[in-house]
C-alpha positions in Angstrom: 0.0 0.0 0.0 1.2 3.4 -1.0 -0.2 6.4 1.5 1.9 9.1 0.6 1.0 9.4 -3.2 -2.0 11.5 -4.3 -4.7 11.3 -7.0 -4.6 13.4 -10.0 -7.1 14.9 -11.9 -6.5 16.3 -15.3 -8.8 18.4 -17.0 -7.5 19.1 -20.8 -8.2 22.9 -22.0 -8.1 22.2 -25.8 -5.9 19.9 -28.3 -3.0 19.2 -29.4 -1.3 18.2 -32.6 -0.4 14.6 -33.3 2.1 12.2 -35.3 -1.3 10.8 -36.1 -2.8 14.5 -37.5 -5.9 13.9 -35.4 -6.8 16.6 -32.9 -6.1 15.5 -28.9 -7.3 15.6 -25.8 -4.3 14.1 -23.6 -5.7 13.3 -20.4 -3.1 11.0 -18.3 0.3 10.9 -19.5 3.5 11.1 -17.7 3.9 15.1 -18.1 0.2 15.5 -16.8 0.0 13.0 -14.3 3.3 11.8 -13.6 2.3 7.8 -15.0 4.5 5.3 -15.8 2.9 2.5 -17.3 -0.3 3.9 -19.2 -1.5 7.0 -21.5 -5.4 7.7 -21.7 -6.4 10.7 -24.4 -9.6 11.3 -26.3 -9.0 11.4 -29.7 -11.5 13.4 -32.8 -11.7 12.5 -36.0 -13.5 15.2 -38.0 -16.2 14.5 -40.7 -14.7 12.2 -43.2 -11.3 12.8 -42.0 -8.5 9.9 -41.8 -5.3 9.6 -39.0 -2.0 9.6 -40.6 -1.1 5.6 -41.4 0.8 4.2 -38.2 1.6 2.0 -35.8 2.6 2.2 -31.7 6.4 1.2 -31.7 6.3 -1.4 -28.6 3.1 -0.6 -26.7 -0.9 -1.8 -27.2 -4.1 0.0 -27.9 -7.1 0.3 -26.4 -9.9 2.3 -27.8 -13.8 2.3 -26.6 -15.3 4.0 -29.5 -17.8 6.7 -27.7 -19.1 8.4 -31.0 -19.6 7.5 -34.7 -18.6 4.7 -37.1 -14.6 4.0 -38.2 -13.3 2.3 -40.5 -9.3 0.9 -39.9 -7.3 -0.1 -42.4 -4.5 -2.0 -41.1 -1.9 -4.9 -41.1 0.7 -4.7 -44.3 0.0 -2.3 -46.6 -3.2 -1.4 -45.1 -4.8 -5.0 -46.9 -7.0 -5.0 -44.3 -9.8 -3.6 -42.6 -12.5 -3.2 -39.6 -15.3 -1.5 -39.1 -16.5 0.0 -35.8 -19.4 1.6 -34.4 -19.9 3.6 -31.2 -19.6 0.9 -28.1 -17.2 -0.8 -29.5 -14.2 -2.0 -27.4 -11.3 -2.3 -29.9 -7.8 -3.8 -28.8 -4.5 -2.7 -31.4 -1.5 -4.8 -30.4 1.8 -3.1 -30.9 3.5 -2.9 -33.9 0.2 -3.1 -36.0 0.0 -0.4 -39.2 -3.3 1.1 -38.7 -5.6 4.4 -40.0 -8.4 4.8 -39.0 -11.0 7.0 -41.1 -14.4 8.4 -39.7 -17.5 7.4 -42.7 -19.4 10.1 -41.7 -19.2 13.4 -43.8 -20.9 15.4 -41.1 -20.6 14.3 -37.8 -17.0 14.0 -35.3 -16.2 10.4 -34.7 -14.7 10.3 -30.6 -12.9 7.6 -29.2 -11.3 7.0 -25.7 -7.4 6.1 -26.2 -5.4 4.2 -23.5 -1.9 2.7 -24.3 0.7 0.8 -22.0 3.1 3.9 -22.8 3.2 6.7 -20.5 4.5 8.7 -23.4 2.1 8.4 -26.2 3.4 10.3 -28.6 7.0 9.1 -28.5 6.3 5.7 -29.8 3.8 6.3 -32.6 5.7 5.7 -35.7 4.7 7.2 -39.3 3.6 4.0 -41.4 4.4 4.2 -45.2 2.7 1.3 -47.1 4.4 -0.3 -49.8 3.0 2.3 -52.9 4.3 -0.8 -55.4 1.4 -3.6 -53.2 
């Protein structure tokens, strides 16, 4: 048992950028909350809007989708793909390519982020598919 350490609450004031090029909310990470072991962000993807192609370099994904309807391309050249609507719980072990891309012109897609990195940022990893596949 630990008695000396105290909670934290983090309240986000806007966004930031991303590797990703999705707009951020960074809620626990190791400069907010002094974690070691886990990031939690929300994430918004605009109308019709798609994250940069990558992948987490060493650390899992775990995304409850709160708002709208994604596809993910993924694996190897992006050759596959996933749908997901809001409610799903969607698990992206490390080192997996992935972009997601919201299907609706009009509406935000939001999506609850937590990764075993205390870091985000510093392990997402631009992802170039093979443009010859």
């Amino acid at each position: 048992m630990n008695l000396d350490k105290d909670i934290v609450t983090v309240r986000p004031e806007g966004t930031i950028d991303t590797i990703q090029k999705l707009p951020n909310y960074v809620g626990i990470s190791g400069k907010t909350a002094g974690s070691t072991g886990i990031s939690m962000n929300i994430v918004v993807i605009p109308p019709s809007a798609r994250a940069e192609p990558h992948f987490h370099d060493g650390f899992e994904t775990a995304i409850y989708l709160l708002k709208g309807n994604v596809k993910t391309l993924y694996g190897e050249n992006l050759s596959k793909s996933v749908v997901n609507k809001e409610g799903d719980f969607i698990f992206i072990p490390d080192g997996v390519p992935h972009q997601p891309i919201n299907l609706s012109d009009t509406e935000e897609a939001i999506a609850l982020v937590s990764r075993n990195d205390p870091n985000e940022q510093e392990s997402v990893q631009v992802y170039r598919p093979d443009q010859s596949a």
